[in-house]
C-alpha positions in Angstrom: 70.0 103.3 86.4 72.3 99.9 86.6 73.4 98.7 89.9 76.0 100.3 91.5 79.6 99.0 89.4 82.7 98.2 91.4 85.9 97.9 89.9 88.9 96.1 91.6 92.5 97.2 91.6 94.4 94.7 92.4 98.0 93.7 92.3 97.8 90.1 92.8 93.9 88.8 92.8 93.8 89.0 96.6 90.5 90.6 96.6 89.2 87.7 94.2 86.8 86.6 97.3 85.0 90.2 97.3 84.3 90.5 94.0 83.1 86.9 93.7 81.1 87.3 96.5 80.0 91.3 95.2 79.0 89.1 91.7 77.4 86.5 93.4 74.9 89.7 95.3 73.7 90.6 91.9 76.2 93.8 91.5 78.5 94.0 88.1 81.9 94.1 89.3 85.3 94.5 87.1 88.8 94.0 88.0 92.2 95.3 87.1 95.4 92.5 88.1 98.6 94.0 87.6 100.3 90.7 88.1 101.0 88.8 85.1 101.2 85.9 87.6 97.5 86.1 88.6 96.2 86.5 85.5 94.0 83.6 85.2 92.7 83.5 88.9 88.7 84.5 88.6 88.6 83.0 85.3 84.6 82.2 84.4 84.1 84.1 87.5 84.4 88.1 87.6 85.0 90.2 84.4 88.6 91.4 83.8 90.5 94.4 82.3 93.8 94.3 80.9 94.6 97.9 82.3 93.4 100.9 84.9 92.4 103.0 82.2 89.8 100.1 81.2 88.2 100.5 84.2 88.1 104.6 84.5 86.8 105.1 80.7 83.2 105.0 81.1 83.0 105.3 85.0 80.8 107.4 86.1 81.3 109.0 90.4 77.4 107.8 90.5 77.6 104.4 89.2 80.9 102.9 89.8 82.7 102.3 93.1 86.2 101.8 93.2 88.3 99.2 95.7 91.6 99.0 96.0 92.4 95.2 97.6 95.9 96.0 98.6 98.3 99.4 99.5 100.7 100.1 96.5 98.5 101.9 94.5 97.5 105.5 95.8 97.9 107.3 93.1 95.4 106.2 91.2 93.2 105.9 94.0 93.9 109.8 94.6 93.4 110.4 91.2 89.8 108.8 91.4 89.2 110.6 94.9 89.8 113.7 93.2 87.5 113.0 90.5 85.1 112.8 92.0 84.7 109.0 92.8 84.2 106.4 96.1 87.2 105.0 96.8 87.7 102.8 99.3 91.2 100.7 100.4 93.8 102.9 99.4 95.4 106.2 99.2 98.4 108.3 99.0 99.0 108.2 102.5 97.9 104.6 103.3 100.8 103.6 100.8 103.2 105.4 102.8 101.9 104.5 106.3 102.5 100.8 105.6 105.3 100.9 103.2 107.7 103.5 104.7 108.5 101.8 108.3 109.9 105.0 109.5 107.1 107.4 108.5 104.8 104.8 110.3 107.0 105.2 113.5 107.1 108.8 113.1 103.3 108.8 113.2 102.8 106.7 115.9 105.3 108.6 118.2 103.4 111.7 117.6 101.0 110.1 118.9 102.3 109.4 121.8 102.1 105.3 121.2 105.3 103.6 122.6 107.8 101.7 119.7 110.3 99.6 120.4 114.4 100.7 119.7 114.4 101.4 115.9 117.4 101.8 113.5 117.0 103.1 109.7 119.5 101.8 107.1 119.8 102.3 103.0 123.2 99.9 102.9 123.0 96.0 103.7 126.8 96.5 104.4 125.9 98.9 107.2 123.1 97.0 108.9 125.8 94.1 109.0 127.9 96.3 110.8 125.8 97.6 113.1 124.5 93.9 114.0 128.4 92.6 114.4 129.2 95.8 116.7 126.4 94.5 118.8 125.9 91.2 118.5 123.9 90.9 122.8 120.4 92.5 120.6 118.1 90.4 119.2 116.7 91.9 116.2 113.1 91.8 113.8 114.0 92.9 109.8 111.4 95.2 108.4 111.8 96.3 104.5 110.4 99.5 103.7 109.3 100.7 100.4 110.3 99.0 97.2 112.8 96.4 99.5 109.1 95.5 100.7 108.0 93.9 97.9 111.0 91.9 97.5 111.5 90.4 101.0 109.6 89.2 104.0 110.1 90.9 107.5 112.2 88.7 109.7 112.6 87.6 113.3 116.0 86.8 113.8 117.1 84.3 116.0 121.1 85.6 116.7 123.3 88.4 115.5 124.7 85.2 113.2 121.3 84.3 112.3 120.3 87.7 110.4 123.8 88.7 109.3 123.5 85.7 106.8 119.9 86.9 106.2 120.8 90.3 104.8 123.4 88.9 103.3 121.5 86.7 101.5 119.2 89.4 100.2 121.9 91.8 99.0 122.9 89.0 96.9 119.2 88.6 95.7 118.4 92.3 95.2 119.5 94.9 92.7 118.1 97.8 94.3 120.2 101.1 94.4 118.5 102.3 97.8 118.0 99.6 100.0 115.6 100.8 102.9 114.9 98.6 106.0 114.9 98.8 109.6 116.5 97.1 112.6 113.9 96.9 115.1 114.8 95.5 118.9 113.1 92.5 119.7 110.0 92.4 122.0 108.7 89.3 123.2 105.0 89.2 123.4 101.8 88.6 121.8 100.8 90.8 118.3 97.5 91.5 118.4 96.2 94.2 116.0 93.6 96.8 116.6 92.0 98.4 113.0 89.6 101.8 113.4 87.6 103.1 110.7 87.1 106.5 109.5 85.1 108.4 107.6 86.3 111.3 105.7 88.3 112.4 109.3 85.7 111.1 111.3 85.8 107.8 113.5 83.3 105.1 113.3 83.5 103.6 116.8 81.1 100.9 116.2 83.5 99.0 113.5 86.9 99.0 116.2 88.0 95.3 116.2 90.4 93.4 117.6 92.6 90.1 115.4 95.1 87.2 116.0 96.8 85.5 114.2 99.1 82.5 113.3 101.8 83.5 110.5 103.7 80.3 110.3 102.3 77.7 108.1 103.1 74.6 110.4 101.7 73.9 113.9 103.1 74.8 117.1 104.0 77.5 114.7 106.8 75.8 113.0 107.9 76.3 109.3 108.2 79.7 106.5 105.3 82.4 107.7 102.6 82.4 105.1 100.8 85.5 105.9 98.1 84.6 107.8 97.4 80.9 107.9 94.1 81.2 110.5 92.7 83.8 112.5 89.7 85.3 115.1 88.3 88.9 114.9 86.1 90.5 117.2 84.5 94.0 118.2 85.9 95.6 120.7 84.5 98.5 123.3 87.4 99.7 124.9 90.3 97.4 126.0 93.7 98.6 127.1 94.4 98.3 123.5 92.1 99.9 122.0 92.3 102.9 124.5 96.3 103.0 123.0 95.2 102.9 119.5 92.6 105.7 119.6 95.2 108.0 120.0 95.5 107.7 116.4 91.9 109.5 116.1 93.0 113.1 116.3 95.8 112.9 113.8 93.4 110.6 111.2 90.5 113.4 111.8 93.0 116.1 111.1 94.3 114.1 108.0 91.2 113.3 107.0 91.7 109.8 106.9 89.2 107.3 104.9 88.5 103.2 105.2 90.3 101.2 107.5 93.2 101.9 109.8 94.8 98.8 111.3 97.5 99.0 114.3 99.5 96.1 115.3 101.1 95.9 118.2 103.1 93.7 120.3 102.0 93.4 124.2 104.9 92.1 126.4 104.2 90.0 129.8 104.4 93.2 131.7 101.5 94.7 129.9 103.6 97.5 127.9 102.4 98.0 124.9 104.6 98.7 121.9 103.4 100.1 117.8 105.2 97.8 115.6 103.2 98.7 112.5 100.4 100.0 110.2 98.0 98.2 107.8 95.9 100.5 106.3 93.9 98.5 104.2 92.2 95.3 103.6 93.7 92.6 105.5 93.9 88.7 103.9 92.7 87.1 106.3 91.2 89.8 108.7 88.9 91.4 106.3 87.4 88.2 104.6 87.1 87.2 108.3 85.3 90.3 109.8 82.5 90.8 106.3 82.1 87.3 106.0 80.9 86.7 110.2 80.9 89.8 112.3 79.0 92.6 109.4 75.7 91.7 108.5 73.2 93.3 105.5 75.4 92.6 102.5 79.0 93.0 101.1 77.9 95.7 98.6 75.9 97.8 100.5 78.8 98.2 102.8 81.5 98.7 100.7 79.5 101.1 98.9 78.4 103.1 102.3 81.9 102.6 103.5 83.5 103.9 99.8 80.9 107.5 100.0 81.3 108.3 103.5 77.6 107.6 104.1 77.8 104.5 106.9 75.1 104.5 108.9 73.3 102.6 111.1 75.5 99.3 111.5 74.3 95.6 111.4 76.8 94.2 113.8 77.2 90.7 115.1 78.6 90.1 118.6 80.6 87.1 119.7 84.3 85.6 117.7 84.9 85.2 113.8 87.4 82.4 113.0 89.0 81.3 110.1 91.4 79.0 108.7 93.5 79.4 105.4 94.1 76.3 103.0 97.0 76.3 100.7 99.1 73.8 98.1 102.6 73.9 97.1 104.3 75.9 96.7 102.9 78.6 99.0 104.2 80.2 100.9 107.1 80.9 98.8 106.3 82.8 96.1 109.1 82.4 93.6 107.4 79.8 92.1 104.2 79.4 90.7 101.4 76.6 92.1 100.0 74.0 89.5 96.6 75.3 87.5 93.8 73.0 87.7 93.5 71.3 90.9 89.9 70.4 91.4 88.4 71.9 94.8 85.4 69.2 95.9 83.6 68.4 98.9 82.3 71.9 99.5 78.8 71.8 100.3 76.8 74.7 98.3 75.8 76.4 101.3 79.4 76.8 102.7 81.0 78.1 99.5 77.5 80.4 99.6 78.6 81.9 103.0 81.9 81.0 104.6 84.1 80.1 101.6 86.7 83.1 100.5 88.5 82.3 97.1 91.8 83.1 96.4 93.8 81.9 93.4 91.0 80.1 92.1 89.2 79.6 89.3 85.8 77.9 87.4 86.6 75.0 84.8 84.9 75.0 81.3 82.7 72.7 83.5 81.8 75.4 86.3 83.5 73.2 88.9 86.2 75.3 91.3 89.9 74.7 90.4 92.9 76.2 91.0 94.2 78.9 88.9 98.6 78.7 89.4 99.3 81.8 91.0 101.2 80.5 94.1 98.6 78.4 95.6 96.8 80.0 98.2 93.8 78.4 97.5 90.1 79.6 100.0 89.4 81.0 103.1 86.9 79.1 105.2 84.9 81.3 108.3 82.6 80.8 111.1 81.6 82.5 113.9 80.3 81.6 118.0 80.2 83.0 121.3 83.7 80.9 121.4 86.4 81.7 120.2 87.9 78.1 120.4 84.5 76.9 118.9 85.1 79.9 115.6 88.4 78.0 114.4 87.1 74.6 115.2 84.3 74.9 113.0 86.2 75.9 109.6 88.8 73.2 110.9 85.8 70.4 110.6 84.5 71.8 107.4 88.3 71.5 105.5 89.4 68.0 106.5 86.6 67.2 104.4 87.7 69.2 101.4 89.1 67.0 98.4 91.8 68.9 97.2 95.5 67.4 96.5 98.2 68.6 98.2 96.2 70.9 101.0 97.8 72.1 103.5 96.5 73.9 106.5 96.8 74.2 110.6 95.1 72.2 112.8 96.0 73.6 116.1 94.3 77.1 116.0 92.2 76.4 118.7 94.7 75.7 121.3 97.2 78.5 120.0 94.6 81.4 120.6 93.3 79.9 124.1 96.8 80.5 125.1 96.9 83.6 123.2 94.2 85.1 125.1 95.5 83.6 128.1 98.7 85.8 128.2 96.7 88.6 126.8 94.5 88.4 129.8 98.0 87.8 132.2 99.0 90.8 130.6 96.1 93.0 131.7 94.5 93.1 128.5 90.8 91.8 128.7 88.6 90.9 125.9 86.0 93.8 126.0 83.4 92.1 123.1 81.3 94.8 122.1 78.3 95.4 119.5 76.6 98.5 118.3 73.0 98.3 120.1 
């Protein structure tokens, strides 16, 4: 019998780093890209299919394992549930937990978690009118379903501010039902709080905590870029966490499977507010937590994780940090980034261990260079008892990099100190936990 097989799904090569790192274990690995724009990222590194149906025709439920890298995709990851086969990162209901806003709200209200003033719209003419009738509220865009994929949530700075936003957009979008929300502004700190579950049932153990910085400048200056750093811990119980698990109940009822992220926004006062789901894989949470905090091997638990047969967990206590490096002309992505930038002065060891790859490639030489795509380009981890001390370390580690163009932060440290600062003001502790 071959090693256990695991076959990617993937809309834009954001998993790249897992299967690179599932390769480099020993374990064949396969992915699908839907996007014609990624196309060439993994190139010399992982085998590639040109369509699902590639990767389903000689599958077998005892053989292959099947990951889904981002949500948009639970149908086929039903399709491959009900066959029969592990499936781990997405689902049916995952898709519409993070893509429809108000379903997600709906959820989170049931159970009984706190969300801030929330208005639906389908009409960009509407949402203008309601923003001029009250023009006093500050406002946070959030596209839902299809407008997701087509526009970026957005803190508005003024009633004027976001009526030229959706303007903007209705210019740039044909879409017949426009979906989004107006959501009141809360001013705090997001933290995010993801549980894992196994067929219905929670894995307590895995409950971590992550912060991030979106903006792709310091002092948090500039377009966001997703995640552009990050820490991740375990958590035993915080304030948070207690606010999350009221989630448990309805995931055990639903069944729920893989990972279950909350975010939420914690105002000065200590309320706490649901502002949204992410139920899957996070880029850079996930790459964070497997690379630093879960010991014993990528494939052995993505495989455990994927059958419902986790077990007992190799943990690691203390902070995960990480810090994104990118080249023009992320983080817009209407453009594509130039192909073959060489990536040097990565010692072996590094790109071994605490090196994630995004749109990246091997040359005919077997040297990392970049593969277009829109230039996010690694992900580089480390972990210590400090949380300052987990972002310094990738921080030293990319200054070194020869790479043209890079751009990264350099101020992580000092933005999470304060982070956790206000957290604490706020009567949120850090509770760092480990399974025993």
């Amino acid at each position: 019998m071959r090693s256990t097989r695991f076959n990617f799904v993937s809309e834009t090569a954001d998993g790249m780093g897992f299967a690179a790192r599932l390769v480099q274990e020993g374990h064949p690995v396969r992915m699908w890209i839907r996007s014609p724009d990624a196309k060439s990222v993994g190139d010399r590194i992982v085998s590639k299919v040109g369509d699902f149906e590639d990767l389903i025709v000689d599958a077998l439920p005892d053989n292959d394992v099947f990951i889904f890298d981002v949500s948009g995709n639970g149908v086929f990851a039903d399709y491959l549930h009900q066959n029969g086969f592990p499936v781990l990162g997405g689902s049916v209901l995952a898709d519409r937990l993070e893509r429809d806003r108000e379903f997600g709200a709906s959820i989170m209200q049931q159970c009984d978690i706190e969300v801030p003033d929330t208005l639906s719209f389908t009409s960009f003419e509407d949402g203008i009118r309601h923003v001029q009738d009250n023009p006093d509220i500050r406002w946070v865009y959030k596209p839902s379903k299809q407008l997701g994929d087509l526009s970026p949530s957005h803190v508005s700075y003024d009633a004027e501010d976001l009526i030229e936003m959706l303007q903007s957009i209705s210019k740039d979008v044909d879409i017949a039902d426009p979906q989004f929300e107006l959501q009141a502004f809360e001013k705090g700190i997001a933290f995010s709080t993801e549980l894992w579950f196994q067929h219905g049932e929670f894995v307590a153990p895995l409950t971590n905590h992550t912060l991030e910085r979106k903006e792709l400048m310091d002092s948090d200056i500039g377009p966001s870029g997703g995640c552009l750093g990050n820490i991740v811990w375990f958590c035993g119980g915080c304030k948070v966490c207690t606010i999350a698990k009221r989630l448990v109940p309805w995931a055990r009822r639903q069944r729920y499977h893989g990972m279950l992220d909350l975010n939420v926004i914690v105002t000065p006062s200590g309320r706490v507010y649901g502002l949204e789901f992410t139920p899957r894989f996070g880029y850079d949470a996930s790459p964070t937590l497997f690379w630093e905090l879960i010991q014993g091997g990528v494939g052995t638990f993505f495989e455990s994780a994927a059958r419902g047969s986790l077990g007992v967990l190799d943990l690691r206590e203390g902070f995960a940090g990480a810090l994104r490096v990118t080249i023009p002309p992320w983080p817009t992505e209407k453009h594509t980034a130039e192909e073959g930038v060489p990536l040097r002065g990565v010692e072996p060891k590094v790109a071994d261990k605490s090196m994630y790859l995004y749109n990246m490639k091997l040359d005919d030489k077997g040297g990392l260079c970049t593969a277009g795509a829109w230039g996010i380009v690694a992900l580089f981890t480390a972990h210590s008892s400090d949380p300052r001390r987990a972002v310094d370390k990738p921080l030293d580690v990319v200054k070194e990099l020869r790479l043209k163009n890079k751009q990264y932060r350099t101020d992580l440290a000092k933005q999470f100190t304060k982070d956790l600062d206000l957290l604490s003001e706020a009567g949120v502790e850090l509770n760092l936990a480990v399974e025993a």
